[in-house]
C-alpha positions as CSV (number, residue, x, y, z in Angstrom):
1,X,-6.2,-4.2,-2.4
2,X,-9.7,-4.5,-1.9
3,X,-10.3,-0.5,-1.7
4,X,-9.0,-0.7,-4.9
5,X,-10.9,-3.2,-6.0
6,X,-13.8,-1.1,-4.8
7,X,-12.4,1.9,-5.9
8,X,-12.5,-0.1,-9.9
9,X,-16.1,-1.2,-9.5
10,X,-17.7,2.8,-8.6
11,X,-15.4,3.5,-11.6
12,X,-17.3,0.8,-13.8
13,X,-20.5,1.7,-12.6
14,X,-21.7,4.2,-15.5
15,X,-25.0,4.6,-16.2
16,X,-23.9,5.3,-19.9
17,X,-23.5,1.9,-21.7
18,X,-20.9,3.3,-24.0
19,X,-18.6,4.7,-21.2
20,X,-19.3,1.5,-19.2
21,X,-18.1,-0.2,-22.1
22,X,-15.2,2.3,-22.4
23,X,-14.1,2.0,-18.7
24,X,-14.5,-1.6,-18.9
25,X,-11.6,-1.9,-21.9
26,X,-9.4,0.2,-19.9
27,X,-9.9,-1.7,-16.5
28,X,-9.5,-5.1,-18.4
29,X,-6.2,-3.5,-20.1
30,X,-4.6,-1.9,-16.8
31,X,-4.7,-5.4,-15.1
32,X,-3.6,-6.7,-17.7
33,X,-0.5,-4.8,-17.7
34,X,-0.5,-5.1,-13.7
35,X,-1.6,-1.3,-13.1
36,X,-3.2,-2.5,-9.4
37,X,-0.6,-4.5,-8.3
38,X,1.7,-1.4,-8.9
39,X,-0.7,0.9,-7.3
40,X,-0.6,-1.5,-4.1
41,X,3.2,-2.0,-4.0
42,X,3.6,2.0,-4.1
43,X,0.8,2.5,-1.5
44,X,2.4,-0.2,1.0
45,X,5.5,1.4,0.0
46,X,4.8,4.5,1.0
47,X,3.3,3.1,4.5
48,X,6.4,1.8,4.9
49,X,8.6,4.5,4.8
50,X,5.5,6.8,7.1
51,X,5.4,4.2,9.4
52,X,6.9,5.7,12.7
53,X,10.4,3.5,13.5
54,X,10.0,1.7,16.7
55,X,13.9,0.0,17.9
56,X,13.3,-4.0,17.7
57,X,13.5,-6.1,21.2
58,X,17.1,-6.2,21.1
59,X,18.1,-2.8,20.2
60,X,16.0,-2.2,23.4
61,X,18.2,-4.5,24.9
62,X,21.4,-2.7,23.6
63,X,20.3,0.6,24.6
64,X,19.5,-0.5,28.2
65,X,22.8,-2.5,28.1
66,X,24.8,1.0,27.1
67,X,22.9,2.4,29.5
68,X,23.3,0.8,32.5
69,X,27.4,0.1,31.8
70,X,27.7,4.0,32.0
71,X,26.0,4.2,35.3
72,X,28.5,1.7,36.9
């Protein structure tokens, strides 16, 4: 969230006071309508399904389990 945040404020930083003006409006309406909390949930939902998968503890478990019964 905060790159966001500081992606919003190089955004607002116009040197034209009637675009500043202009981008303010449209940053004060997209959080209004929750525009960066959608952004985030789609960004961390997209880490989520990149993120390598990794077995938990006990699937470790299992698979050593599984492993060592068909070497008896």
């Amino acid at each position: 969230m905060e790159e966001l945040h500081e992606v919003t404020l190089q955004y607002l930083n116009c040197p034209d006071p009637k675009e500043a003006a202009a981008r303010r409006q449209r940053v004060l309406i997209s959080d209004a309508i929750g525009d960066m909390e959608e952004a985030a949930s789609t960004i961390i939902a997209a880490a989520i399904r990149n993120a390598p998968q990794q077995p938990t503890v006990p699937q470790q478990q299992h698979q050593t389990l599984a492993s060592n019964q068909t070497k008896s």
